[in-house]
C-alpha positions in Angstrom: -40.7 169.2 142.7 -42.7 170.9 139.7 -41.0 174.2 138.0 -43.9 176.1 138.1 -46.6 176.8 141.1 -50.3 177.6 139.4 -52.5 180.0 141.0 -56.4 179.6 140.9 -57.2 182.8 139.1 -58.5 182.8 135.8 -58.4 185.8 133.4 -59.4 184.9 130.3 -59.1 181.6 130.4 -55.3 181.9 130.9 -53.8 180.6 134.3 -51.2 182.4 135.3 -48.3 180.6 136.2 -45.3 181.7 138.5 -42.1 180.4 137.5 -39.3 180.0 140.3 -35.5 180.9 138.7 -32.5 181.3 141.1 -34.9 182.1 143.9 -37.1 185.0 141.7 -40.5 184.4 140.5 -42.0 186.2 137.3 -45.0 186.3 136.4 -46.1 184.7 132.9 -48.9 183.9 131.2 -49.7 180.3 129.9 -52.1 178.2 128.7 -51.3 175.6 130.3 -48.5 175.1 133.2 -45.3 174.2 131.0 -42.4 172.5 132.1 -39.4 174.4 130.0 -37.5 171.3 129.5 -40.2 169.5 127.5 -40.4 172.7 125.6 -36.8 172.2 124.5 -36.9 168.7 124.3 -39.9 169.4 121.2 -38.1 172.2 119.6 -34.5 170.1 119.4 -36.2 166.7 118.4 -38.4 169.2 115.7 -35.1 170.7 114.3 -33.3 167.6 114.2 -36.2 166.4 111.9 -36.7 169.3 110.0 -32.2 169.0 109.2 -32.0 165.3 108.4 -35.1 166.1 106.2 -33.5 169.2 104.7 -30.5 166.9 103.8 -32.5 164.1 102.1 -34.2 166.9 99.8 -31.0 168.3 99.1 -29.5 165.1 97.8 -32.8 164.2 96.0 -32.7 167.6 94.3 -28.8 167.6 93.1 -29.5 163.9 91.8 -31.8 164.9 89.5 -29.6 167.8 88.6 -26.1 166.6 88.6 -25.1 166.8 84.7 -23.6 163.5 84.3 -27.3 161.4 85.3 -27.9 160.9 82.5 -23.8 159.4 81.1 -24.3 156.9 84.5 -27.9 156.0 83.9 -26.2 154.8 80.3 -23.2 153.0 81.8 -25.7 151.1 84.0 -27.5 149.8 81.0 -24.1 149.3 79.3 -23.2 147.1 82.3 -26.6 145.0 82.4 -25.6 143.5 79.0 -22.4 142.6 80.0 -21.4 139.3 81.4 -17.8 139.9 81.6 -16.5 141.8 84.6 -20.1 143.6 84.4 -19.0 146.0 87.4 -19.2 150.0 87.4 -17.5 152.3 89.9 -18.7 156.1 89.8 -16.0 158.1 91.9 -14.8 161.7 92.8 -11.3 162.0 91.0 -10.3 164.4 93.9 -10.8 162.3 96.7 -11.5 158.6 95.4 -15.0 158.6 97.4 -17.1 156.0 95.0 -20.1 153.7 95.0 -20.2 150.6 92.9 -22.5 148.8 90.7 -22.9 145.1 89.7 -25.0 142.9 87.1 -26.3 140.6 89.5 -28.2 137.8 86.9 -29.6 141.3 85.2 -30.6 142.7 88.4 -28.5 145.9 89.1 -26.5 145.6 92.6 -25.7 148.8 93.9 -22.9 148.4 96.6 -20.8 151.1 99.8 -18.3 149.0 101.3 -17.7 150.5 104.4 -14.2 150.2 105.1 -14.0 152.5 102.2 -15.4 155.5 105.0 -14.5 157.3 107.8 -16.2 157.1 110.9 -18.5 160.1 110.5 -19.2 159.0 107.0 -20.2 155.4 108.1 -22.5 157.4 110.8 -24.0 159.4 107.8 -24.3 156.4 106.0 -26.1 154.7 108.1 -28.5 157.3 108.8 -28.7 157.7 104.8 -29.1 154.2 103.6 -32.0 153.7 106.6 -34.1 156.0 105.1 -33.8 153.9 101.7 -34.4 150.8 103.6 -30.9 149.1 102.4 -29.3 147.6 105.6 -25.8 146.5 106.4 -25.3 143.1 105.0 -22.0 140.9 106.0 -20.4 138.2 103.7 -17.4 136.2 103.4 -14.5 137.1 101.1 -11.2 135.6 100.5 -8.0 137.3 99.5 -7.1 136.5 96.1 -3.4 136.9 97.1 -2.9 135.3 100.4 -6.4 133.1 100.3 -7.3 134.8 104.0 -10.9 135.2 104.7 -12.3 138.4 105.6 -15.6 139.6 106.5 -16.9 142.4 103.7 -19.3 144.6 105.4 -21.2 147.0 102.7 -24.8 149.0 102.2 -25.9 147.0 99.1 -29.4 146.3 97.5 -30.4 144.6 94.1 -33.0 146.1 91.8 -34.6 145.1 88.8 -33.4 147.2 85.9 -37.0 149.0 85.8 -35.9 150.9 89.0 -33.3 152.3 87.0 -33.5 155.7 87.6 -34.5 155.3 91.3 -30.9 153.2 91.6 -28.9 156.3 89.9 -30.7 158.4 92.3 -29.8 156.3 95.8 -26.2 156.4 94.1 -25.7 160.0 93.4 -27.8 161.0 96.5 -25.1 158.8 98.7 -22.0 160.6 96.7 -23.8 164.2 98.1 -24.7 162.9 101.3 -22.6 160.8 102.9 -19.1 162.4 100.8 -20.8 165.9 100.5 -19.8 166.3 97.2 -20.8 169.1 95.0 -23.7 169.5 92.5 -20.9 169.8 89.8 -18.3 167.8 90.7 -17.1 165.6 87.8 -17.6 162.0 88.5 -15.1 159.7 86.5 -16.7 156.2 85.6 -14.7 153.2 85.7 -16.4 150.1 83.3 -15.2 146.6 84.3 -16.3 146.0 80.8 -13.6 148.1 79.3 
């Protein structure tokens, strides 16, 4: 059974529309006879959008701002000419959240492991690294101490070192978003290199 019960008059090209609530009826005027879950449904589906979108522009915005771009967009070319231990980690002192780069044959690996994250920040992960188009990939590891295999399970993407600046980005937007660091938090970078 509907919500609503429509009446045949017409005033103005409105139809007016009784709605039933706990056995009272009030009269409104609509367009067009609307069911007031659909309406909600719309308006939290619209916010919903409207947040994760917020939060994207955010991280895009503090990227570009955060002071130290420019010291990890040179300790990415640093590590592209390197061939031993070519790895960088950029991390929050305070809590040892990180992301990790790699020289992958000159290509420029950028790499979440996620055992390194809670679950709401593997959620927010997710969600982040979907909208970059970098899926979860699986692969094989072995323990350099016991020899066990394990299965590594990480957001990572190669990209040539043209992309550069898009790959410092995707890192410091994933530090804001998925860790929520601060616009001025001081990052400490770790050179494998060094």
């Amino acid at each position: 059974m509907s919500n609503y019960v429509g009446t045949d008059k017409v005033k103005s090209r409105v139809k007016i529309v009784r709605y039933r609530s706990l056995g009272r009826s009030a009269s409104l005027r609509a367009p067009y006879p609307v069911r007031q879950d659909q309406v909600l449904r719309k308006l939290s589906i619209l916010l919903l959008l409207a947040f994760i979108i917020g939060c994207g522009e955010r991280s895009e915005v503090a990227a570009h701002s955060h002071p130290q771009r420019a010291e990890i967009k040179k300790a990415v070319v640093e590590m592209l000419a390197q061939s031993t231990d070519p790895f960088l980690i950029v991390e929050d002192p305070m809590t040892q959240n990180f992301i990790q780069f790699y020289n992958e044959n000159g290509r420029i690996l950028i790499d979440l492991p996620e055992d390194a994250l809670t679950p709401a920040e593997t959620k927010t992960a997710r969600n982040y690294f979907r909208r970059w188009d970098i899926r979860m990939k699986e692969n094989e590891d072995r323990d350099p101490k016991t020899g066990n295999i394990f299965i590594n399970r990480s957001w990572r993407e190669t990209y040539p070192p043209e992309q550069i600046d898009k790959v410092v980005n995707l890192a410091l937007g994933a530090l804001f978003e998925i860790y929520g660091i601060s616009d001025s938090t001081h990052l400490t970078l770790t050179k494998g290199w060094k």
